[in-house]
C-alpha positions in Angstrom: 17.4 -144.4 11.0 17.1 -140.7 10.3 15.9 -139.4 6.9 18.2 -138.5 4.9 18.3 -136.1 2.0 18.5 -136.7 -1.6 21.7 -136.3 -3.3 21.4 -136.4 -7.2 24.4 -134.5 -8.8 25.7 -136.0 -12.3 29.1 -135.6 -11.4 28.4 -138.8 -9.0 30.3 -142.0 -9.9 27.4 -144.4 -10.9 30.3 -147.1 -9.7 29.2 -147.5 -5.9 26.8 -144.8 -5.7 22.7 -144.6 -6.3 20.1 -141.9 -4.8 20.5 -142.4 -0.4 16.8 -141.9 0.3 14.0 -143.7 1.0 12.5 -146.0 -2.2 10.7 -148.5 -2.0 11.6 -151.3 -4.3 9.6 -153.5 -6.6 9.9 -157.3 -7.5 13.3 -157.0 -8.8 16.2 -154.9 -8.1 16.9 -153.6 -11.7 20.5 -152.2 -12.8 21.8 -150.9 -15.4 25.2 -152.3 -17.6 28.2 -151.4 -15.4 26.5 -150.1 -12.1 27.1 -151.1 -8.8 24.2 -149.9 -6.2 24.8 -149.6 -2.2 21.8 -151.1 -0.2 21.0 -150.7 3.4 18.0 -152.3 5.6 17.4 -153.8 8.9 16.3 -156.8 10.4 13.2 -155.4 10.2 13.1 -155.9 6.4 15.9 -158.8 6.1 13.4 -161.4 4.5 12.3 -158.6 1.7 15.5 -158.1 0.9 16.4 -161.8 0.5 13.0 -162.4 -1.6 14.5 -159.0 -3.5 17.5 -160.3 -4.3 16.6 -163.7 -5.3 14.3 -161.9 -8.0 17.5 -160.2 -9.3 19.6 -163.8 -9.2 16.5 -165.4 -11.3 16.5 -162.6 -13.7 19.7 -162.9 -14.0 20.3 -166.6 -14.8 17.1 -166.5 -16.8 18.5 -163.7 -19.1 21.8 -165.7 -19.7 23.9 -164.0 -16.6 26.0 -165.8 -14.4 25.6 -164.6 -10.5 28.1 -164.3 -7.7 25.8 -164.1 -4.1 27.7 -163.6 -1.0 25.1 -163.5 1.8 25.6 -163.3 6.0 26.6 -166.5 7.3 23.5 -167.2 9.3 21.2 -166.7 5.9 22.7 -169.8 4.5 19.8 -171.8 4.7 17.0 -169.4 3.7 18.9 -168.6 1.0 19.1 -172.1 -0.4 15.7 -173.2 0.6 14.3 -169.8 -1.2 15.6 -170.5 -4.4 14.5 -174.4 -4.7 11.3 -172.8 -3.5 11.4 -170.9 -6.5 12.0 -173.3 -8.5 15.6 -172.8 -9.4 18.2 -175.8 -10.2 20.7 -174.4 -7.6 22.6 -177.7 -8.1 22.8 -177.6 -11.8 23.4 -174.2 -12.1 26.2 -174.3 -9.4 27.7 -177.3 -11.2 28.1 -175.2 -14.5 29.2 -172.3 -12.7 26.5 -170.2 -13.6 25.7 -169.7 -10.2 27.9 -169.2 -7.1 26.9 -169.0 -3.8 29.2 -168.2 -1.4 28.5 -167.3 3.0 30.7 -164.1 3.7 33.3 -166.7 5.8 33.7 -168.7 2.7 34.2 -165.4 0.5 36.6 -163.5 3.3 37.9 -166.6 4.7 38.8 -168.8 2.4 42.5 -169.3 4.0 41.1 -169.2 7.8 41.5 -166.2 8.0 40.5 -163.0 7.1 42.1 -161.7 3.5 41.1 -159.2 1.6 43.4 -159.3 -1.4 42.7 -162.6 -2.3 38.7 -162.2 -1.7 39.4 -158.8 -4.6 41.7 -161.8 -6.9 39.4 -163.9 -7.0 36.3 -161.2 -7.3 38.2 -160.1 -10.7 39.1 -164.3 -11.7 34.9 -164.8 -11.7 34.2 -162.0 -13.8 37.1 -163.1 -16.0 36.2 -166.4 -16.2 32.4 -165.5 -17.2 33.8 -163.2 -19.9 35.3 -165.9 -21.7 32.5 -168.1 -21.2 30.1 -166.2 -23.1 27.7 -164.7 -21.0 26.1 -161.8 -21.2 27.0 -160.4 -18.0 27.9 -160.7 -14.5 26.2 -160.3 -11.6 27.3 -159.9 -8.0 25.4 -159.3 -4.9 27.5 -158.8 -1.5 25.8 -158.4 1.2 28.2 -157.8 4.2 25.5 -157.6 6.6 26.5 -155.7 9.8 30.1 -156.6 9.5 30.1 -159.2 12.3 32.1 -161.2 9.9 35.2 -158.7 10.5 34.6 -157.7 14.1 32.2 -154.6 13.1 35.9 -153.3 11.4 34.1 -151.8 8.7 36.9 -149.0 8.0 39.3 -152.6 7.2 36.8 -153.4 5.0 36.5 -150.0 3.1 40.4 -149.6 3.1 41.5 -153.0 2.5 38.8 -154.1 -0.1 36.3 -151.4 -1.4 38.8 -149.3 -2.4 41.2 -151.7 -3.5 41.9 -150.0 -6.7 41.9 -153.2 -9.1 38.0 -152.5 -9.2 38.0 -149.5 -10.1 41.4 -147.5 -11.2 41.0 -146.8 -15.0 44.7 -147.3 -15.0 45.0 -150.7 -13.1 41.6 -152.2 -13.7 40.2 -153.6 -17.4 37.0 -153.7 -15.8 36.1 -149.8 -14.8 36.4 -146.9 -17.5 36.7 -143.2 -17.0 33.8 -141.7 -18.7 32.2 -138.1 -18.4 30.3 -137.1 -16.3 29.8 -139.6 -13.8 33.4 -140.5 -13.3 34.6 -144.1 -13.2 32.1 -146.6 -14.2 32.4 -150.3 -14.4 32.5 -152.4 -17.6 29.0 -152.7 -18.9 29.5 -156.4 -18.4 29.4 -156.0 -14.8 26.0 -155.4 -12.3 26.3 -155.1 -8.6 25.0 -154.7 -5.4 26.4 -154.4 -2.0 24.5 -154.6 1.4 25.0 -153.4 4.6 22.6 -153.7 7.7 22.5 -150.5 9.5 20.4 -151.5 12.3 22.6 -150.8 15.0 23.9 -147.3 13.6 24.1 -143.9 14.6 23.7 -141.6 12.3 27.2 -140.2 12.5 28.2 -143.9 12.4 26.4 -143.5 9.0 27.4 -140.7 7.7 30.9 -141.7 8.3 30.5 -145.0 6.5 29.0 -143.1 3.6 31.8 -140.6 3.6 34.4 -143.1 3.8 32.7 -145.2 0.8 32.9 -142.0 -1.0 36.2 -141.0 -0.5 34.9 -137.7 1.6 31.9 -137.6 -0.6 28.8 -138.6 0.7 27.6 -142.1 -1.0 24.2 -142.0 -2.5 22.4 -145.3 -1.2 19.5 -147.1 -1.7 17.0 -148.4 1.4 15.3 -151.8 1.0 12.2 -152.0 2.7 8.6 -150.8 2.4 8.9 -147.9 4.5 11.5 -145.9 6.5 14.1 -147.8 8.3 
């Protein structure tokens, strides 16, 4: 994937944008209160950014969070086996409701079919329902992978559920705030990450999905992976 300049203006919304440029990431993917990071990689550097986000989940659930991990469909297994490997009580954890874990068919497709709305509803229900539990936040990871889970519709996606504006409408959503200058942020509850596998990209293909993610501005985004990708 081409390089890509550095975009760094404070009139960025911290809410679905972080620096686009290469970075090479540490043990643990660490966010602030009430900011959402995009994240792109390849195949290349799909098992690092597995072992990366499980460090986040762990961090998470050992600093009183409760996590939300959507993952592709075909990571199902790593994913489990990596976190008993860790030495995480998935079972225990899931059986409290700390932790969810969730393919992206079971997230999108809960009906059979694909649905958007109610994938946003209940999105919203989680973080609700962790609120009033008491922890100290939330933390999602989505990683969408290269949107073989919609047919590669990734404009659907963006249309239909990133910019559904229940997450983030000041006006329409308790969970995102309008504060100066960075726009609309989320709750300080809430931490997120969403992932996308570029792999197969063009970089027009890119620079569209970035734009569109933006609403006509370009998306700042962070690359997992040791090196360029």
């Amino acid at each position: 994937m081409p390089e890509s300049r550095i975009i760094d203006s404070p009139r960025h919304r911290r809410k679905r944008s972080v620096p686009y440029g290469v970075l090479k990431i540490d043990s643990a993917l660490r966010l602030k209160e009430g900011e959402l990071i995009v994240a792109v990689y390849t195949s290349e550097s799909a098992l690092y950014k597995i072992k990366s986000f499980l460090a986040f989940v762990q961090d998470g659930l050992e600093s009183g969070d409760a996590v939300n991990y959507v993952y592709p469909d075909e990571e199902s297994l790593t994913v489990w086996a990596m976190l008993k490997d860790a030495g995480i009580d998935v079972e225990q954890y899931k059986r409290d409701d700390t932790l969810r874990l969730e393919s992206l068919t079971e997230h999108f497709m809960s009906n059979g079919r694909l649905d958007y709305e109610k994938a946003v509803i209940n999105g919203l229900n989680r973080w609700d329902a962790a609120k009033r539990k008491g922890y100290k936040h939330v933390r999602d990871i989505e990683d969408v992978g290269d949107f073989s889970f919609c047919g590669g519709q990734w404009l659907q996606y963006i249309k239909y559920y990133w910019l559904d504006p229940e997450w983030n409408d000041p006006s329409i959503s308790k969970w995102a705030v309008s504060e100066e200058p960075t726009g609309v942020v989320y709750d300080p509850f809430v931490m997120e990450i969403t992932a996308v596998n570029v792999e197969n990209m063009t970089h027009t293909q890119l620079t569209e999905l970035f734009s569109t993610m933006g609403r006509g501005a370009e998306v700042r985004t962070r690359i997992i992976g040791s090196r360029s990708v």
